[in-house]
C-alpha angles and dihedrals in degrees: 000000000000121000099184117079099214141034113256088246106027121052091175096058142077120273104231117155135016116231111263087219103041103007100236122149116258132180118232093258090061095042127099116191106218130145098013094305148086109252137194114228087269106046085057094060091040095049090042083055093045099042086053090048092049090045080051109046098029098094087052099046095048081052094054094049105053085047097053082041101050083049090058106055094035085057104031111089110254090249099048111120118242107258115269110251106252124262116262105253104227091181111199092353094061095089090052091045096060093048100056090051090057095050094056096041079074100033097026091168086051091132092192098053094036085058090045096054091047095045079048104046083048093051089046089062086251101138091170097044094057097045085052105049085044096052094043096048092048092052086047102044109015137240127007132178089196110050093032074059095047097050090045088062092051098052093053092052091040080049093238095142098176103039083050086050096057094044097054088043088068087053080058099056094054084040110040096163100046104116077186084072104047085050091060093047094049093053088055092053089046091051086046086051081241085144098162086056089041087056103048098048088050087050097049092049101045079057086057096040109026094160086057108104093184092055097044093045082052084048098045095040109052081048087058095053081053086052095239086134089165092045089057099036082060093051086048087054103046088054090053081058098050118089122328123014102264115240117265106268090027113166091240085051093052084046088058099056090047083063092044101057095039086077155307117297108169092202088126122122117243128220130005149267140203115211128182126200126192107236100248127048137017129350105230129169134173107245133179123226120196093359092280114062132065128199147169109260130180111226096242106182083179106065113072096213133043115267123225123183109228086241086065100040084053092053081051091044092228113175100230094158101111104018124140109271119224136175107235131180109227135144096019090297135070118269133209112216155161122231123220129136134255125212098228144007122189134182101180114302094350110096134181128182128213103015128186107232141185126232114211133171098196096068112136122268110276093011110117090189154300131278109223141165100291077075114027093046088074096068136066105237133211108192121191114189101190103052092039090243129149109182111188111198133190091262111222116282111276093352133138124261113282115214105198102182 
């Protein structure tokens, strides 16, 4: 959806988000999400300022009003007609505008033009235009990506939160597995204080997405206002694990130690293991679930949970009916899974309780699981490439994640 090529501040970035005040491109690290809206460093101070001087001056103006409007209907004759509500001024665009309702007044299913008339009405200022002619032209025509995306966007800036979160849960039902979605929805949720929904979009996509740090800070932070501070260092610490090691003093670093300080979690792994791969081919290590069962697990640092194939958690007998089900990349693919937790996970002396765990049933033949970061983020790790070598180590009470390469 974005037609500039680079954020306001950082050439060298992706473009992710518009500001929500002026409409500029800004990269993930630039944008502040307030009010319902993604906002540039100045917008936020302007919409701060604004929103003082409405708490200010709203008494007032209601005053004011029902005094103007009192005037009105003790002055106006009974039979006079109510005012028509003024025409919307389109400016420069108005000539556009009425051509293209024309032309679809004789081709109403035209997708082009009905795309057209809605991206016009949004850049005219016309919120409820757009959400209209997108609406109208969906429940004649049927489904659109473009214009669902486009309404969406009109109800957040018009700050109509729910009515932003069902359109774009429509996006989700023709997208299942676009964590870009979920983001959206979840936003809406935040902005509407449904923090139990927010939660749960952000954490789908961040499954979908682990090496996203937008999408983890969104995650960790909307946990922490639920005051689940261990749930979201966890989710801190799993990004850290995800792609390249993050810079000292990274933002998601400094994000870390807030979490940390703000209590104990004792979440932490205990112990340490050693473990040897060959170079080439899988890595594959014994581990031990629930203190009584071994299997045969693949070392997966980009799933963010531990895997178990249906045939294992039965072994475990493990209840998963009913779990929360979840979409979850894994193994180079996109899993569908169920969510439950497990007492106790162990891979030779390492050892981590209450672990949050996926059951799958698409696990390759002769593969128990897969060992992921609900279990691999509790430990500090020392990897050595060359010599085919993962060391997981206790890591220091209440410190951050070391990355040793």
């Amino acid at each position: 959806m974005l037609t500039e090529p680079t954020c306001i501040h950082n050439s060298d970035a992706d473009p992710a988000f518009r500001c929500g005040g002026c409409d500029k491109v800004l990269c993930p690290k630039c944008a502040t999400f307030e009010g319902g809206k993604d906002r540039c460093a100045a917008c936020v101070e302007r919409y701060h300022r604004a929103k003082t001087l409405r708490t200010v001056g709203v008494g007032v103006t209601l005053v004011v009003a029902a005094v103007a409007a009192g005037a009105w209907f003790a002055l106006r004759p009974a039979s006079e007609a109510a005012p028509e509500a003024t025409a919307f001024d389109y400016g420069k665009k108005g000539v556009f505008i009425r051509h293209l309702k024309e032309e679809l007044a004789r081709q109403p299913c035209d997708k082009t033009k009905g795309r057209e008339l809605a991206q016009a009405l949004f850049e005219a200022r016309d919120l409820k235009g757009t959400i209209q002619a997108g609406d109208d032209f969906i429940a004649k025509c049927g489904k659109s990506t473009a214009l669902r995306q486009l309404t969406y966007t009109a109800h957040v800036q018009l700050q109509e939160f729910e009515l932003a979160a069902k359109d774009v849960s429509e996006l989700i039902a023709g997208a299942p597995d676009n964590a870009n979605y979920f983001v959206w929805r979840g936003m809406a949720y935040e902005a509407s204080s449904a923090l139990d929904k927010a939660a749960a979009d952000f954490r789908q996509a961040f499954f979908l997405k682990p090496g996203e740090t937008q999408v983890a800070n969104l995650l960790a932070t909307v946990d922490a206002r639920r005051g689940r501070h261990c749930q979201a260092r966890l989710t801190v610490q799993e990004n850290l694990l995800v792609g390249t090691v993050p810079a000292p003093g990274s933002k998601m670093e400094e994000r870390l130690t807030e979490l940390v300080s703000a209590g104990r979690c004792g979440t932490d792994g205990q112990g340490r293991a050693e473990v040897s791969f060959p170079a080439k081919g899988p890595r594959e290590v014994e581990v031990t679930v629930g203190g009584k069962e071994r299997g045969r697990f693949l070392i997966d640092g980009d799933s963010v949970r531990v895997v178990l194939s249906k045939a294992f958690a039965d072994r475990l007998g493990l209840q998963v009916e009913g779990a929360p089900t979840f979409r979850l990349q894994a193994s180079h693919d996109i899993l569908t899974v169920r969510l439950v937790k497990v007492p106790e996970i162990a891979l030779q002396g390492a050892k981590a309780t209450n672990v949050e765990v996926a059951v799958t049933d698409t696990l390759p033949d002769g593969v128990d699981g897969l060992l992921g970061l609900s279990f691999l983020a509790r430990f500090d790790q020392k990897q050595d490439a060359k010599a085919g070598r993962l060391t997981l180590i206790e890591r220091p009470r209440e410190s951050q994640v070391v990355f040793t390469p």
